[in-house]
Every structure is written in C-alpha cells, then in structure tokens.
C-alpha positions in Angstrom: -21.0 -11.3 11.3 -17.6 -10.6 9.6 -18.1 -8.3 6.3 -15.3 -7.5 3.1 -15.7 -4.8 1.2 -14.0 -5.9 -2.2 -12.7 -3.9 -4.7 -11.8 -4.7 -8.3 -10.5 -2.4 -11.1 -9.4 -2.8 -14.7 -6.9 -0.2 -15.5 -5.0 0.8 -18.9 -1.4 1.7 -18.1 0.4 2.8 -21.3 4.5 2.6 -21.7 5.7 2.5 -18.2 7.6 0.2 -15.7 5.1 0.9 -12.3 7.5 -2.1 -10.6 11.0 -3.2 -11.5 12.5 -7.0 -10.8 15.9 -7.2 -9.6 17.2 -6.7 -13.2 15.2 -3.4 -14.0 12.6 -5.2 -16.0 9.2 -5.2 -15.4 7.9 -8.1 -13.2 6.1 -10.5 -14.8 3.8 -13.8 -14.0 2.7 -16.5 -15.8 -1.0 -17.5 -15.9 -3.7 -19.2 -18.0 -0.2 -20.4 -19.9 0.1 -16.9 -21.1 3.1 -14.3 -19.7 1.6 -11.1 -18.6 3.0 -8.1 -17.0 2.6 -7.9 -13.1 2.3 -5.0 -10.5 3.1 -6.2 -6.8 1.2 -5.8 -4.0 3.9 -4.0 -1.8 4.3 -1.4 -4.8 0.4 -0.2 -5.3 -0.1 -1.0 -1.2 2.9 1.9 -0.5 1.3 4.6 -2.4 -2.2 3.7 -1.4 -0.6 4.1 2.0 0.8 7.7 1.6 -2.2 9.0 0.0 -4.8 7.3 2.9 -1.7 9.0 5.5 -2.0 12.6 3.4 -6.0 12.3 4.1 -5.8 11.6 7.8 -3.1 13.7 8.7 -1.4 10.6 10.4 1.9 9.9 9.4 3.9 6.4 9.9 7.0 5.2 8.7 8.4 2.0 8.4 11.8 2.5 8.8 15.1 1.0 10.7 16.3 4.9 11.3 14.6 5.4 14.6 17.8 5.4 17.2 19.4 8.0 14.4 16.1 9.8 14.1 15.7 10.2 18.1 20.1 11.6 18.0 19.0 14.0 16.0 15.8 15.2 17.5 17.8 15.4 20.9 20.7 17.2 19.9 19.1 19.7 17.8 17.6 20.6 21.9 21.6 20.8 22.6 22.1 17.6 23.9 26.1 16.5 22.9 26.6 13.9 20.1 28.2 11.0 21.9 25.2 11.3 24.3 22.5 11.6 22.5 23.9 8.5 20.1 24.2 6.5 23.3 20.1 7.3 24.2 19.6 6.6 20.4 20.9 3.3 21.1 19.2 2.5 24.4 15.4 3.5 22.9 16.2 0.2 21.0 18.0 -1.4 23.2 15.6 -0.9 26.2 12.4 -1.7 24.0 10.4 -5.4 25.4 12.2 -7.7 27.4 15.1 -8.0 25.1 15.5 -5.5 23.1 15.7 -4.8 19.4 18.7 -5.7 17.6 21.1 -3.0 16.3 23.6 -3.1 13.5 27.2 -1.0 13.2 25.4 1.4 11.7 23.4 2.4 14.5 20.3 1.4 12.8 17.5 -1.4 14.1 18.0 -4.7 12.9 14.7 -5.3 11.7 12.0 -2.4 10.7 9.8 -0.2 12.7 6.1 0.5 11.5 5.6 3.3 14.1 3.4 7.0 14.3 6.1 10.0 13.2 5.2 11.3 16.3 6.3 8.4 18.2 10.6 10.1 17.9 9.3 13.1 19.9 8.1 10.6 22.1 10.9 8.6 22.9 13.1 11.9 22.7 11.0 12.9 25.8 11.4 9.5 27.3 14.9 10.2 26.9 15.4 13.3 28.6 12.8 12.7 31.9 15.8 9.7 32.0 19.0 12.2 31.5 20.8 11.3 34.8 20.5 7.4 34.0 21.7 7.8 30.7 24.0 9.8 31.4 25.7 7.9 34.4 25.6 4.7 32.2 27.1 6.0 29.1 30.4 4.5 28.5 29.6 1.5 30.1 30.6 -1.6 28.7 27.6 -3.5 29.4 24.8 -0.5 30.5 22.1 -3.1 30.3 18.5 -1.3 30.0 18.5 2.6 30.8 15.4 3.5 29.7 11.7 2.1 31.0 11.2 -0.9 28.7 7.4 -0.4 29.9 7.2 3.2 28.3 9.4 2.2 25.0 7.2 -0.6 24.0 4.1 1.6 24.9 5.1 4.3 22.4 6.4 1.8 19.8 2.8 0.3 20.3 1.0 3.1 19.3 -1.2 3.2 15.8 -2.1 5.1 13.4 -5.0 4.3 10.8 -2.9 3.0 8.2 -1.5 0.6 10.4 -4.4 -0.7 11.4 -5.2 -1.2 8.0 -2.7 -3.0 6.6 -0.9 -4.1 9.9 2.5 -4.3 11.7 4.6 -7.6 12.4 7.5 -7.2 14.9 8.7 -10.5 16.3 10.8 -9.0 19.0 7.4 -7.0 20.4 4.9 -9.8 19.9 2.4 -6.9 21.5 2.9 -4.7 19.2 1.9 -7.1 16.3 -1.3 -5.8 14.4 -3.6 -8.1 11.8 -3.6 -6.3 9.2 -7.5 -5.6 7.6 -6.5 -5.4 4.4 -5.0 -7.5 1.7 -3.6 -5.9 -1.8 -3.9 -8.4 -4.6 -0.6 -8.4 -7.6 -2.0 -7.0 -10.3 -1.7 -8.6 -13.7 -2.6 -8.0 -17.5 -5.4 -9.1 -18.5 -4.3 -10.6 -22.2 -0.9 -11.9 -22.9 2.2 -9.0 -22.5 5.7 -9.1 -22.4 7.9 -6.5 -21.5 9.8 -4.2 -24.3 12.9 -2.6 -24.8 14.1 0.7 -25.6 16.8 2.4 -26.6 17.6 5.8 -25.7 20.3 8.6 -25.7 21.2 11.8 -24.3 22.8 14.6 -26.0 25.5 16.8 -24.5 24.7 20.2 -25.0 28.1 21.7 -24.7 29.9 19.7 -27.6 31.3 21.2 -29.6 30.3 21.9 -33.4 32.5 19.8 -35.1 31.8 16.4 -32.3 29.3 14.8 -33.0 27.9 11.4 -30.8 25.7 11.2 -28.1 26.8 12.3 -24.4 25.3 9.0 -23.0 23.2 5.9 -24.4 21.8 2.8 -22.5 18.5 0.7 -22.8 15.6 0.2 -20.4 12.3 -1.8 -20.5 8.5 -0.9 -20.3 5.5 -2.8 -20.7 1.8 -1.5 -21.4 -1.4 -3.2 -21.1 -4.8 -3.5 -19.4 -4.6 -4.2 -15.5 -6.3 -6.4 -13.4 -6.5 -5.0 -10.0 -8.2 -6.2 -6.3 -7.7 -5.5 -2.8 -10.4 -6.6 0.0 -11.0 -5.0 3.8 -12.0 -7.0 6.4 -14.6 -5.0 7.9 -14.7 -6.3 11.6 -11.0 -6.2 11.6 -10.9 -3.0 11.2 -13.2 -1.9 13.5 -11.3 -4.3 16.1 -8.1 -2.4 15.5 -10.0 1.3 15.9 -11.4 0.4 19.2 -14.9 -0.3 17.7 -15.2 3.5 16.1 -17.6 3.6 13.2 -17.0 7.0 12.1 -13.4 6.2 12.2 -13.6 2.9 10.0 -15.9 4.7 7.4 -13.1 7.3 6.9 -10.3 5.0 6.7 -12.4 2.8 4.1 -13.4 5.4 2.2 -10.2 6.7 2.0 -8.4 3.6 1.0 -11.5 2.7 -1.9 -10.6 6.2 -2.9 -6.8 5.7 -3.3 -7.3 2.0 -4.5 -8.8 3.3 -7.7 -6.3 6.4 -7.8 -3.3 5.6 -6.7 -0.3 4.9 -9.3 2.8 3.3 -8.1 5.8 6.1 -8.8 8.5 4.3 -10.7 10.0 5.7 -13.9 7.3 8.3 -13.6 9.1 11.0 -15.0 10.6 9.7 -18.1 6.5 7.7 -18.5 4.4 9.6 -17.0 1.1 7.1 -17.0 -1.1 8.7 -15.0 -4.2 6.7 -16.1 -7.7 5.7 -14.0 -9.4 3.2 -14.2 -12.0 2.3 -17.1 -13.6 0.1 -14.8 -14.6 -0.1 -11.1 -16.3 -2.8 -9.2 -17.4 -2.4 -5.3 -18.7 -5.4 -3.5 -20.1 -6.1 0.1 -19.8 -10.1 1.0 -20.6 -11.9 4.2 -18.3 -14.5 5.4 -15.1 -14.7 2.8 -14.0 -12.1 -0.2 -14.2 -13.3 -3.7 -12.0 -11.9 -6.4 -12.9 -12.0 -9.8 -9.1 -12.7 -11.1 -10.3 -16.3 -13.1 -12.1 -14.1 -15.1 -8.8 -13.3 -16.9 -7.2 -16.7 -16.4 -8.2 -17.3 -20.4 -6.0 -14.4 -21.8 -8.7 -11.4 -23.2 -7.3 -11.3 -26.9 -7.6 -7.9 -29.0 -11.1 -6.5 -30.4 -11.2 -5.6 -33.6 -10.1 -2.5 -33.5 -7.3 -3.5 -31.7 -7.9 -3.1 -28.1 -8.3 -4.8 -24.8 -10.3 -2.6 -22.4 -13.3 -3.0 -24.4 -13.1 -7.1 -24.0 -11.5 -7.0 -20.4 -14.7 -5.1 -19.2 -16.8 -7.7 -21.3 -15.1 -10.9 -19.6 -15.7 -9.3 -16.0 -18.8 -8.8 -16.4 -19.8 -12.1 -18.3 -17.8 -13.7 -14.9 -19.3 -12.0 -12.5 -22.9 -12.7 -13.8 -21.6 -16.8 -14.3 -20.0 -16.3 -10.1 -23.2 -14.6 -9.4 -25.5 -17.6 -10.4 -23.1 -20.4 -9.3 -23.4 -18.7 -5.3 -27.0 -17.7 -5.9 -26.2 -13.8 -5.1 -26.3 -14.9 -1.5 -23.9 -13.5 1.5 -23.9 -10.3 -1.1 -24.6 -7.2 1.0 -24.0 -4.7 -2.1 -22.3 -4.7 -5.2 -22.4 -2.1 -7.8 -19.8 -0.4 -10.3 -19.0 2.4 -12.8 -17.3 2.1 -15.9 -15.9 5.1 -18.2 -18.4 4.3 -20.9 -22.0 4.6 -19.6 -23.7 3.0 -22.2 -22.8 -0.4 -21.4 -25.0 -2.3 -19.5 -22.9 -4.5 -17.1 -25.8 -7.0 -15.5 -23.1 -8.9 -13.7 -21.5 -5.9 -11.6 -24.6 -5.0 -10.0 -26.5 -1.4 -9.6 -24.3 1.0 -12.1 -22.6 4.5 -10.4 -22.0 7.9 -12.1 -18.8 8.1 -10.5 -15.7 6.5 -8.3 -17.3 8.8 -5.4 -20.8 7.8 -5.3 -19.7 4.2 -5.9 -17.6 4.1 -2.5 -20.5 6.3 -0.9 -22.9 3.2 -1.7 -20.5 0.4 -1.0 -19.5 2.1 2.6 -22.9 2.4 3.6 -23.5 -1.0 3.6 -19.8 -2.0 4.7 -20.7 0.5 8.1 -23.9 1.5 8.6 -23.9 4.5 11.1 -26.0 4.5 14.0 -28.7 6.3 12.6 -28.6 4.0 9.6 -29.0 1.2 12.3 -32.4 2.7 13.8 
C-alpha cells in the first residue's frame, strides 16, 4: 500500500524578496481572481536540500563543473594541465554509450546531480587509466579512453537527497531517479502585490562641503502570510533506499524538519526574515496526497485588527474539517498539527502537538513504522 506523508504550513514572511522573476521583482500568481505573492518550488526545494545534506553528512551537487572539478583534483596530485584537462574531458566524454555533451568551456552540456565524493572517484578512475590517456591525448578523434562501465557506475551513485527529490539525465537513462518528493509554490494567502522601495547609500569619504548620496536605485519586496505544502511518497522512498526503514525515517524526518524551517536566502541581508511558521499541519494518506491549497482560493481578507495569520489559520482549519467530511476521514493514517497559539482549538487538523518536533515524531511513526512497531 503506497503512503504520503503531507505537509502544510502557513508562514508570515515580513519585507523581503525570498524569489526574484527575471526583472528582480517578486514572482507572483494569480488565483481566486486575486494577485498574490509566490515562492517557487525550486527556491524553498534548494535550501530544504542543503539543510537535509548538512544533517546526513552527504553532500551532492548539481552542477555542469565536473570535467573542471576532476582537472583540478588531478593536478593538485601533480598531474600537468594539458593532461589532466584532456582526462577532465574524457570522464564526460567516456560516460554511457555516447557520452555527455561538452561545451567550449570545458563544462557538461547538461547538469550533473552526483555525490561530492563521486570527483575523487572519477579522479581515481582517471589515474588506474594514465597510460590510455596519456597515449590518446592529442588525438583528433581519441574516441572513449576511459571505462564507460565504471563512469556511468560512479555517476550512478546516490545520496539521500537524491533519492528524495530525484535526478533526470537523458543521456544516462540509468541513472534517472523518481524523485519521492514534490515541493508545492507557495502563495499568499489574501491578495498582495509587490512594493517598491527606494534606497541610497552614502559615501563616507565626501567631503564636507558635497553633499548627495554615493549611490541610489530602487528594489521591490513583498510581505504577507504564506501558504506552503510539500508531500513524500513513502514507498518511493523506501524503493530508492534499498528498502531501509531506519534510513527513510531519517531522511523524512529530516526533510519535515527543514520543510517547516528552511527560508529561501535571497536578499537576506538587506531583509533579514527569518520567520517560522505560525501554523503546521502533518498528514498520513493512503493512496494519493491532498493539499489543502483551495482553502485559500477565496482570498483570506484582514481581521480586525488588521491581520491575516489569525484568519489564514481559521480558513485551514474550517477546510480541512469541510475535506475531512466530504472523504469521510478514510485512507487517513494520521494527521495532527501545532500552531503558535495553543489556545485555539483546530478540530479540522487533527490531534494538536506542543511542538514542530513531536509533530514529525508522530507523523513518522505512522509514515514508517519500525520493526518493533510492526510486532
């Protein structure tokens, strides 16, 4: 039976600009014919990413830099430049049954999602393969030098975040993973637009009699109450770690854990909104996830004391308890929440939580019982 650990979150961000369009504004959707500020997934999904990579002590990157990267690692062992470029080059060139694509630069045409420790790896591969590289360097056409078997093996290779969230490479259809979790965009949940603001910076060293700024330009930020939800494929994940339990709880509890702490780093130093939550909502369903984002598609307007956390966590709620009757609370496993003010009584969001900690403890025990759980 397939299980989804889904997790919603409403989230006050004041002035800030968490995720820039191509113009430097804040990205925005329409929705419930009202403009609101929007988050994407890529941008919360990165960070969430690092921080579950930080906690596992497995680090990836998903770069195009890997022939560059391996130059380096072998010359800094004394291997000359022009050689150690040309084995750069092959690692791509010799990985699957075509090869990866590389551009003047010496990078990969397309990215790599691949373990760090995968460019002492193919450094190694590199040097047990010396006298072939070295007798084909300077060739017009050298063909592939290097075991494409061995390449593809190590560019196979996973870490937990990637079996979390996946890896597509067309040109190593092997190394292809289905990602087990998917990042919603995150939206206001009333009607905001995105503001200006003007701003200048003084020149220390002017003189008494100058006056005028040393620099002025304008920017744009946007505040407002966030919408957030992500969902995990439980069997997924436990198809991509080899069926480990203890394995999948850590990697779920560290991504629940990052979901609700994790804050996208743009403009952080001139905003710094480094805000939680005011609302968390874990659920266990059987079969398909269910996000609660309709709850918002009727923009939450102001209460009166001016507000919108207040009235976001009210229309959650009040949509969770109307989704909860209309499915009959079946194919529900657990759901339960916690909120900042423990005085409300949320009926819709299940079994209330003192904390973001015993929450995810709760929701990952039904998510991934462990053996003894079983018995």
């Amino acid at each position: 039976m397939t299980l989804y650990l889904d997790l919603s979150a409403l989230q006050s961000v004041p002035a800030a600009n968490l995720n820039r369009d191509d113009l430097g504004s804040p990205k925005q959707v329409r929705y419930g014919n009202a403009p609101r500020i929007r988050v994407s997934s890529q941008s919360w999904k990165r960070v969430i990413r690092l921080g579950i990579e930080q906690d596992l002590g497995e680090k990836a990157a998903r770069t195009r830099l890997v022939p560059a990267k391996v130059q380096r690692a072998l010359e800094n062992t004394g291997w000359p430049t022009e050689l150690a470029a040309f084995a750069g080059a092959q690692v791509a060139a010799s990985a699957g049954k075509k090869g990866i694509g590389t551009e003047a630069a010496g990078h990969t045409s397309v990215l790599l999602f691949l373990p760090e420790a995968a460019i002492d790896e193919l450094a190694a591969v590199c040097s047990e393969h010396r006298p072939a590289l070295e007798a084909a360097q300077g060739k017009k056409k050298p063909g592939q030098v290097l075991p494409p078997d061995k390449i593809e093996g190590i560019l196979k290779r996973r870490t937990a975040s990637i079996s979390l969230l996946g890896r597509m490479l067309a040109e190593l259809p092997d190394a292809n993973v289905d990602g087990a979790a998917q990042v919603a965009h995150a939206f206001t949940t009333h009607a905001a637009e995105p503001q200006r603001d003007y701003f200048t910076a003084v020149d220390d060293w002017l003189g008494e009699a100058e006056t005028g700024s040393g620099h002025l330009d304008t920017a744009e930020f946007s505040a407002g109450v966030f919408y957030r939800y992500a969902t995990v494929n439980v069997a997924d994940l436990l198809k991509n770690l080899d069926g480990d339990i203890k394995a999948a709880r850590t990697v779920l509890s560290s991504f629940a854990e990052h979901f609700l702490l994790s804050l996208p780093q743009a403009k952080k130093n001139s905003t710094a909104p480094h805000t939680v939550p005011d609302l968390a909502y874990l659920a266990v369903r059987e079969h398909r996830p269910l996000s609660l984002a309709a709850a918002f598609e009727t923009p939450v307007t102001a209460d009166q004391h001016g507000g919108f956390s207040h009235p976001s966590r009210q229309a959650l709620d009040a949509y969770a308890d109307n989704l909860n009757r209309l499915t009959g609370n079946h194919h529900r496993r657990f759901h339960g929440h916690t909120t900042i003010n423990p005085t409300e009584n949320h009926t819709g969001l299940g079994t209330a939580h003192d904390s973001f900690n015993q929450l995810i403890d709760a929701a990952i025990d039904a998510a991934v019982p462990t053996a003894q759980d079983q018995q």
